[in-house]
C-alpha positions in Angstrom: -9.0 28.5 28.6 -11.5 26.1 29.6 -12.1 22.7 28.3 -15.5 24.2 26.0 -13.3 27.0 24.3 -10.2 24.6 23.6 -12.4 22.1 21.9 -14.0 24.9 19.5 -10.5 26.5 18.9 -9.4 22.9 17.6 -12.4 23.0 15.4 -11.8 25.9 13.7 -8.1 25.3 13.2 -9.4 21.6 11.4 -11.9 23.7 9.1 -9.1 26.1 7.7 -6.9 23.4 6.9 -4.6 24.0 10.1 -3.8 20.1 10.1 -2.1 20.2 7.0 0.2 23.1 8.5 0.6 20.9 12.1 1.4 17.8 9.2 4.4 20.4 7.8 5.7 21.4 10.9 6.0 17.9 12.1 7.8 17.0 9.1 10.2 20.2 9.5 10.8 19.4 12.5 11.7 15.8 11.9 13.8 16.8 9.4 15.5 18.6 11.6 16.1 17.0 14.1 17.7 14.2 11.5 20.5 16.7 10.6 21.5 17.3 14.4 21.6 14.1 15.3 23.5 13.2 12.1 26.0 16.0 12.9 26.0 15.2 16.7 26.9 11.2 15.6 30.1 12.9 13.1 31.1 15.2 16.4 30.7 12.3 19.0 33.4 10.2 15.9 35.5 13.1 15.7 36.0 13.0 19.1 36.8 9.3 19.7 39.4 9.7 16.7 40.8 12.6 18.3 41.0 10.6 21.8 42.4 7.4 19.8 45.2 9.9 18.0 46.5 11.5 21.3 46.5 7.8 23.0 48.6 6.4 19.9 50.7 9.9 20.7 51.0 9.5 24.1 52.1 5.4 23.6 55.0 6.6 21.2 56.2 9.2 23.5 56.5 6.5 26.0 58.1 4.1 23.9 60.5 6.3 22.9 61.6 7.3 26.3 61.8 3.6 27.4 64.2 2.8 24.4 66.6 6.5 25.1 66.8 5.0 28.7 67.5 1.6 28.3 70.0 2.7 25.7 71.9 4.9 27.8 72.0 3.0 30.6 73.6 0.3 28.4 76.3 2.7 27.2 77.0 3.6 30.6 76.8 0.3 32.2 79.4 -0.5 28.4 81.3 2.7 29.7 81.7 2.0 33.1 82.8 -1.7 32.1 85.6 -0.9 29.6 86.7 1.5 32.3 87.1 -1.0 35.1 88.7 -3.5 32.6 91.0 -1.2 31.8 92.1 -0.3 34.7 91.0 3.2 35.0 87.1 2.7 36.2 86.4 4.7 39.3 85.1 2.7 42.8 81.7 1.3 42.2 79.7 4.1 44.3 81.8 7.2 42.7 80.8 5.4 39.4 76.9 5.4 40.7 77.1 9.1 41.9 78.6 9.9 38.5 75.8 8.3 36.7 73.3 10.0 39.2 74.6 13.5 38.2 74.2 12.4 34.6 70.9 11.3 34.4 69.5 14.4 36.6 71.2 16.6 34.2 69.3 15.4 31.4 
């Protein structure tokens, strides 16, 4: 199309009214494009909340297994005490490959 025939074919579109359609379109189009980037901005939240949920997870897991640890190594460390006060305690390093065999069975 050369430069003669564009300019007469925007002519003609402005005598039937064809800017008022272009107008619309625009408008439509604007429109959309509001919604998806509206839904796009709730999908982009969604997704931070979900990240912020499994961190908040993930940090209680954690926790959880720090406090079961320390806690049983203080009852063994308790054990292994009130066994050597009493008298019946094993040596210290058959006491340390007890507790080894414990812990890798949990």
């Amino acid at each position: 199309m050369h430069a003669e025939e564009a300019k007469d074919h925007i002519d003609e579109v402005r005598e039937r009214g064809g800017t008022k359609y272009i107008a619309l379109l625009i408008a439509g189009l604007t429109a959309l494009l509001a919604i998806v980037e509206m839904t796009g901005d709730n999908s982009r939240l969604e997704a931070l909340k979900s990240n912020t949920d499994a961190a908040s997870l993930w940090s209680f897991y954690q926790a959880k297994a720090i406090r079961q640890t320390t806690l049983r190594g203080g009852r063994a460390s308790s054990d292994r005490h009130d066994e050597h006060a009493s008298g019946t305690g094993r040596g210290g390093a058959e006491a340390i490959a007890g507790l080894a065999r414990h812990y890798r069975l949990l």
